[in-house]
C-alpha positions as CSV (number, residue, x, y, z in Angstrom):
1,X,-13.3,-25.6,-7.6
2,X,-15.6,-28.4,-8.9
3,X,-13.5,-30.5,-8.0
4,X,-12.9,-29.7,-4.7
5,X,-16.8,-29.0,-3.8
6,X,-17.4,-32.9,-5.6
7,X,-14.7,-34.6,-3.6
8,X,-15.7,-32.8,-0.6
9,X,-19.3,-34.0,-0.6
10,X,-18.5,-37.9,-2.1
11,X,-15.9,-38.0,1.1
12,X,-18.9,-36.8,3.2
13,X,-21.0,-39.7,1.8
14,X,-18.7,-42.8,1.0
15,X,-16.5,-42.2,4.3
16,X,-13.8,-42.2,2.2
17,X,-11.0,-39.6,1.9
18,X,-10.8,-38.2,-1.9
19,X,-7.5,-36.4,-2.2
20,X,-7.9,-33.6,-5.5
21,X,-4.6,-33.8,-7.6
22,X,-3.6,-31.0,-9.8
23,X,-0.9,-32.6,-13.0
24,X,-1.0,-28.9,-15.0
25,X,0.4,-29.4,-18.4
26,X,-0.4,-30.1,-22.1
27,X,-4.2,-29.1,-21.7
28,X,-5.0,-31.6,-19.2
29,X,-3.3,-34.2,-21.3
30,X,-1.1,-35.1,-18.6
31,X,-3.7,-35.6,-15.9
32,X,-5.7,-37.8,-18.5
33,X,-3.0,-39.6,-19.1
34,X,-2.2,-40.5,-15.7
35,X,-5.8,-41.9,-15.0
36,X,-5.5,-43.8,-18.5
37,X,-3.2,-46.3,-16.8
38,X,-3.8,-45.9,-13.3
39,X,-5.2,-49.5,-11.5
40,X,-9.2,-49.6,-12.6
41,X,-10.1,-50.1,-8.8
42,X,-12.3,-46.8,-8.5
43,X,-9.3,-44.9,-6.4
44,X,-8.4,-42.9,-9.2
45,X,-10.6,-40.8,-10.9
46,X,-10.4,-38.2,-13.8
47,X,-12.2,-34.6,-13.7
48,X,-13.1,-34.8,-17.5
49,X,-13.7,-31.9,-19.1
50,X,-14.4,-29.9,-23.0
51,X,-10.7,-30.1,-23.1
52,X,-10.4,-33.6,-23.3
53,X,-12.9,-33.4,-26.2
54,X,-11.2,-31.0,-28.7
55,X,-7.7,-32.4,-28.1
56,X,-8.5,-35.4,-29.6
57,X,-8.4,-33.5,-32.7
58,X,-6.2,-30.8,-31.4
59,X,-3.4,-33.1,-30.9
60,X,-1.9,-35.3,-34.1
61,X,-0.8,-37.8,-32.1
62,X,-1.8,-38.9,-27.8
63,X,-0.7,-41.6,-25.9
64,X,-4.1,-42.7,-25.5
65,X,-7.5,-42.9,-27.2
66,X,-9.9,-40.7,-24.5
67,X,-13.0,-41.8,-25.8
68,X,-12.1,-45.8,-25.5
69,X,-9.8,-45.5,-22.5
70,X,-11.8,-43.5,-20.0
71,X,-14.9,-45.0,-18.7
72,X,-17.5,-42.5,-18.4
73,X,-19.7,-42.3,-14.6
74,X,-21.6,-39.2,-14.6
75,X,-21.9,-35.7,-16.0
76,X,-21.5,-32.8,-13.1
77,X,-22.3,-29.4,-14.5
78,X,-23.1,-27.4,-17.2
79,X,-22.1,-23.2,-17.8
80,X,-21.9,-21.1,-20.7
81,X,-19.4,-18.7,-22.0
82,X,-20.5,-14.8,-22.9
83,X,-20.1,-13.3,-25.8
84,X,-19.0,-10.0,-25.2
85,X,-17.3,-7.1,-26.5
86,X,-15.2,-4.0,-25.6
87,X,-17.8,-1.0,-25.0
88,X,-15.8,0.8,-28.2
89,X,-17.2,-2.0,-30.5
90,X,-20.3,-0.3,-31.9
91,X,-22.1,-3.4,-31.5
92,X,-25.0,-4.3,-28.8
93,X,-26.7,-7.0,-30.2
94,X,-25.5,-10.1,-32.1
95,X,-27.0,-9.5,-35.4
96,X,-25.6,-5.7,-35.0
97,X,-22.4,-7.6,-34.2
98,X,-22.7,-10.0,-37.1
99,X,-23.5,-7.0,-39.7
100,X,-20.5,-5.1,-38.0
101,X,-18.0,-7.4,-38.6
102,X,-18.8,-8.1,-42.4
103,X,-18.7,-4.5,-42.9
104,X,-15.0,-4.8,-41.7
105,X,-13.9,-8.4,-42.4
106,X,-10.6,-9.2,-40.5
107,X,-10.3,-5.9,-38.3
108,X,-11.9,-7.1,-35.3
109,X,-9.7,-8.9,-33.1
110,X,-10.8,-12.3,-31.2
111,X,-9.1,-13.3,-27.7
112,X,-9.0,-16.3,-25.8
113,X,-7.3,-18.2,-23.1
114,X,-5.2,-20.3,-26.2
115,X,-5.5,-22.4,-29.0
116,X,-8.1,-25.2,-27.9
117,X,-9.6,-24.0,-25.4
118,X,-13.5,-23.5,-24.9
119,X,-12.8,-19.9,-25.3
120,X,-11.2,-20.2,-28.4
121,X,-13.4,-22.8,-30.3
122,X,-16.9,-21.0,-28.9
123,X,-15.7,-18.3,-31.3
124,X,-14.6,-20.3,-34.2
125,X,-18.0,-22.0,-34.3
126,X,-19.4,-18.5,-34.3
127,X,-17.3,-17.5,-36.7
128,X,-18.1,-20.7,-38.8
129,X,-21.5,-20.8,-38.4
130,X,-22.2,-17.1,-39.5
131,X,-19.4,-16.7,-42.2
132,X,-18.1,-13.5,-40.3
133,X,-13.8,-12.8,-40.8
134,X,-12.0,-12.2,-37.0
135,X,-8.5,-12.5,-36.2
136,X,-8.0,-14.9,-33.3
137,X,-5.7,-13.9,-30.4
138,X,-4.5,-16.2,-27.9
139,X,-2.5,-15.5,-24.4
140,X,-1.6,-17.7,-22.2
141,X,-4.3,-18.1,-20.1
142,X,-7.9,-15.5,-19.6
143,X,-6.5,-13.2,-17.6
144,X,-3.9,-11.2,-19.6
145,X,-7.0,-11.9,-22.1
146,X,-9.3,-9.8,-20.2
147,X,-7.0,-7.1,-19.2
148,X,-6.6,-6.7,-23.2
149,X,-10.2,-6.7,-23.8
150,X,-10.7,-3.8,-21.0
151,X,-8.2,-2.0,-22.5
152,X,-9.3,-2.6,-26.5
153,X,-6.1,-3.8,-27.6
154,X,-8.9,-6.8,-28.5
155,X,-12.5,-6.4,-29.0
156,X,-14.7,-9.5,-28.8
157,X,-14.4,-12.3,-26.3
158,X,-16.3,-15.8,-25.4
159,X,-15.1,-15.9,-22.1
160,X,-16.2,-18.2,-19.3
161,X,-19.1,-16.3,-17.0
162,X,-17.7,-16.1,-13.7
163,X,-14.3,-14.3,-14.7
164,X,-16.0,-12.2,-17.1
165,X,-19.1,-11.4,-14.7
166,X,-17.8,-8.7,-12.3
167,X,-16.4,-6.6,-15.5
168,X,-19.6,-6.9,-17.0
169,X,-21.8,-5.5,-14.0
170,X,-19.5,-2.8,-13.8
171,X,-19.6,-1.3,-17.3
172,X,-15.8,-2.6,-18.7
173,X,-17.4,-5.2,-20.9
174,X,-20.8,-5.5,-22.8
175,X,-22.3,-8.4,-23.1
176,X,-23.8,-9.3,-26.1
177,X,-25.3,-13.0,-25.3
178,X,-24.5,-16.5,-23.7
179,X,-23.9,-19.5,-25.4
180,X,-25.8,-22.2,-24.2
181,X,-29.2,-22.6,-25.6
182,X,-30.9,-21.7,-22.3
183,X,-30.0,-18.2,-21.2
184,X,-27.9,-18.4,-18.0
185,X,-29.5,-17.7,-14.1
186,X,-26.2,-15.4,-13.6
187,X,-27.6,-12.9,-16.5
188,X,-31.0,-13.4,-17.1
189,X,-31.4,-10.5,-19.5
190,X,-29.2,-12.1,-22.1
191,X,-30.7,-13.4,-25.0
192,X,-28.6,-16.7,-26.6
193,X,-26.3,-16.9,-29.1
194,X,-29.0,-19.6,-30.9
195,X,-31.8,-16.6,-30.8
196,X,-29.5,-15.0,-33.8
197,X,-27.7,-18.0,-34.7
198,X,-30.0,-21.1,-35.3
199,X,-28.5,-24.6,-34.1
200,X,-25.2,-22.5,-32.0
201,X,-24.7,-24.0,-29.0
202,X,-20.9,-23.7,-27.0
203,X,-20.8,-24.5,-23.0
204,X,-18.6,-25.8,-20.7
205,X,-18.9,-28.8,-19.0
206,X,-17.6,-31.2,-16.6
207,X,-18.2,-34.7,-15.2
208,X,-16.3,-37.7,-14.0
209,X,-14.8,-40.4,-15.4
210,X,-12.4,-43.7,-14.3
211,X,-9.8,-45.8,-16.3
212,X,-10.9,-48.4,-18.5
213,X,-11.8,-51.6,-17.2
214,X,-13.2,-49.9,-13.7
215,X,-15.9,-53.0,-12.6
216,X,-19.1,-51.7,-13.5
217,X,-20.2,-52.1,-9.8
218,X,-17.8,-49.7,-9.0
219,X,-19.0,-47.3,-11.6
220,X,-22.8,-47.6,-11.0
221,X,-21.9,-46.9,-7.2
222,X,-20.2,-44.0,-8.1
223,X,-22.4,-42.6,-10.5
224,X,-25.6,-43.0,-7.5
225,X,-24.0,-41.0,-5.3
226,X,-23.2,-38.3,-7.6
227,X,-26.5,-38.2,-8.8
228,X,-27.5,-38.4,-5.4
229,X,-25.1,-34.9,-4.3
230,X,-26.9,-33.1,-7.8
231,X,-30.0,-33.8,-6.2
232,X,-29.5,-32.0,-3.0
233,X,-30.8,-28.2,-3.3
234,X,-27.7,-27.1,-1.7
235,X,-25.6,-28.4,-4.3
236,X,-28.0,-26.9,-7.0
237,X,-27.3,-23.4,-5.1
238,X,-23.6,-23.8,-5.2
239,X,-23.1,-24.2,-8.6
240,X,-26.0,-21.6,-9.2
241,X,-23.6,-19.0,-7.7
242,X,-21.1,-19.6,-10.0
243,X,-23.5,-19.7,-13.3
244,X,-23.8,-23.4,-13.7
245,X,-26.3,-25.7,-14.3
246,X,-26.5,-29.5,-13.7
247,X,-25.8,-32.3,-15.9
248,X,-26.1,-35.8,-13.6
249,X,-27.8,-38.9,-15.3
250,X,-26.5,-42.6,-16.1
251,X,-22.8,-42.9,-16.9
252,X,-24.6,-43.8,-20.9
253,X,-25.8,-40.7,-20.9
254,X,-22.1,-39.0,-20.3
255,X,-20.5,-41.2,-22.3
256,X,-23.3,-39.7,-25.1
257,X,-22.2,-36.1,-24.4
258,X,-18.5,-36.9,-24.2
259,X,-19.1,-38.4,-28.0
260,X,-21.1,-35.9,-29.5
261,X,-18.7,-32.9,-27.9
262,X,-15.7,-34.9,-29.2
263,X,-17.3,-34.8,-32.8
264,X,-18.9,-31.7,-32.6
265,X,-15.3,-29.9,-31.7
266,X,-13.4,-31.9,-34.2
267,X,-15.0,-30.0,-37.4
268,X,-14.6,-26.7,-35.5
269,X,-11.2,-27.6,-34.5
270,X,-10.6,-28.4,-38.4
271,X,-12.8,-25.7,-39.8
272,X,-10.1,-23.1,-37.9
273,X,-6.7,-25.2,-38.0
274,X,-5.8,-24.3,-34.6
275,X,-2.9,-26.4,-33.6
276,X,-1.8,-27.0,-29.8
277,X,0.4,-23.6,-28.4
């Protein structure tokens, strides 16, 4: 959907038609790849996302190296997971959530969308940071996830906000906090994560980048009319609907983010020893 809405708009202001190419497989390493050694000419771009950040650890061996090979042009938006439980978890605040699961180390059962994903490594850094014992779940993909976590064959979750959202407002999952360290316009009443748990922060993201080698004229061009689309109220609306906030700023300042996320989800990635599915 970002995506989509960001090509729509850039085609609206460059004149230019931006076609938006799916290449599913091997947690977007495919896609990556494909942009890696497309022409730098500014035709092909990549939707870069927290995924391409944790698989450089992830993954023992890519075909590429993401933080030299993609040129960064601008962040796009920001949105947090939620922490949540099943209502039969007598837990409804984190800290009576953290003393919970000490009392009964290794019962509570963690899903997510699979090994490596934002879902998954949210709850390992929760789990590292706080010393608390949860045995991790994955399925393939949130949706059997959430139909588990309805059903308590799981009971805590860090699932993204809008697929989690319309269960929570109607009583099938509790909420317990977001993970961003702003609470989130979508549910305001949520205290953070980092209110319990000093220094946690765990979000999604998303921005663009181009292959290596893309002339910086190109790049700079790109990156003003992004920055110019995130300035539009309209486009602050949009993505306020779906829970998001937004990033925007120099192509320096996503390359930054894309470093420290890439670091920051290495330990956690080693800290739990996920490996890919």
């Amino acid at each position: 959907m970002t995506a989509r809405l960001m090509g729509q708009w850039l085609s609206e202001r460059l004149g230019q038609t931006f076609v938006i190419e799916s290449r599913p497989g091997a947690a977007t390493n495919i896609a990556t790849e494909a942009v890696v050694h497309a022409p730098p000419d500014g035709y092909t771009l990549l939707l870069v996302a927290p995924a391409n950040a944790i698989n450089v650890t992830l993954y023992e061996k890519l075909n590429y190296n993401f933080v030299h090979d993609i040129a960064p042009v601008a962040g796009l938006i920001r949105f947090p997971n939620v922490m949540e439980v099943n209502p039969s978890v007598p837990a409804k605040t984190v800290p009576e959530f953290i003393a919970y699961a000490k009392a009964n180390p290794g019962k509570l059962n963690m899903a997510s969308s699979g090994n490596g994903s934002t879902i998954h490594v949210s709850g390992e850094l929760f789990k590292m940071m706080t010393g608390i014992s949860m045995v991790h779940v994955p399925y393939r993909g949130g949706a059997p996830a959430l139909t588990d976590m309805i059903s308590g064959q799981v009971q805590v979750m860090f699932d993204n906000v809008p697929t989690s959202i319309e269960f929570i407002r109607a009583g099938k999952l509790r909420p317990l906090a977001v993970t961003t360290a702003q609470r989130s316009e979508a549910l305001p009443d949520l205290p953070t994560v980092a209110d319990f748990v000093p220094g946690y922060e765990a979000s999604a993201w998303y921005g663009v980048g181009a292959p290596k080698g893309t002339p910086a004229e190109i790049i700079d061009k790109l990156n003003s009319e992004i920055n110019a689309i995130l300035a539009n109220p309209k486009t602050k609306s949009r993505f306020a609907e779906l829970g998001a906030s937004l990033i925007g700023g120099s192509p320096a300042d996503f390359g930054r983010l894309v470093v420290e996320e890439t670091d920051k989800w290495g330990k956690v990635v080693r800290f739990s020893g996920a490996k890919p599915d």
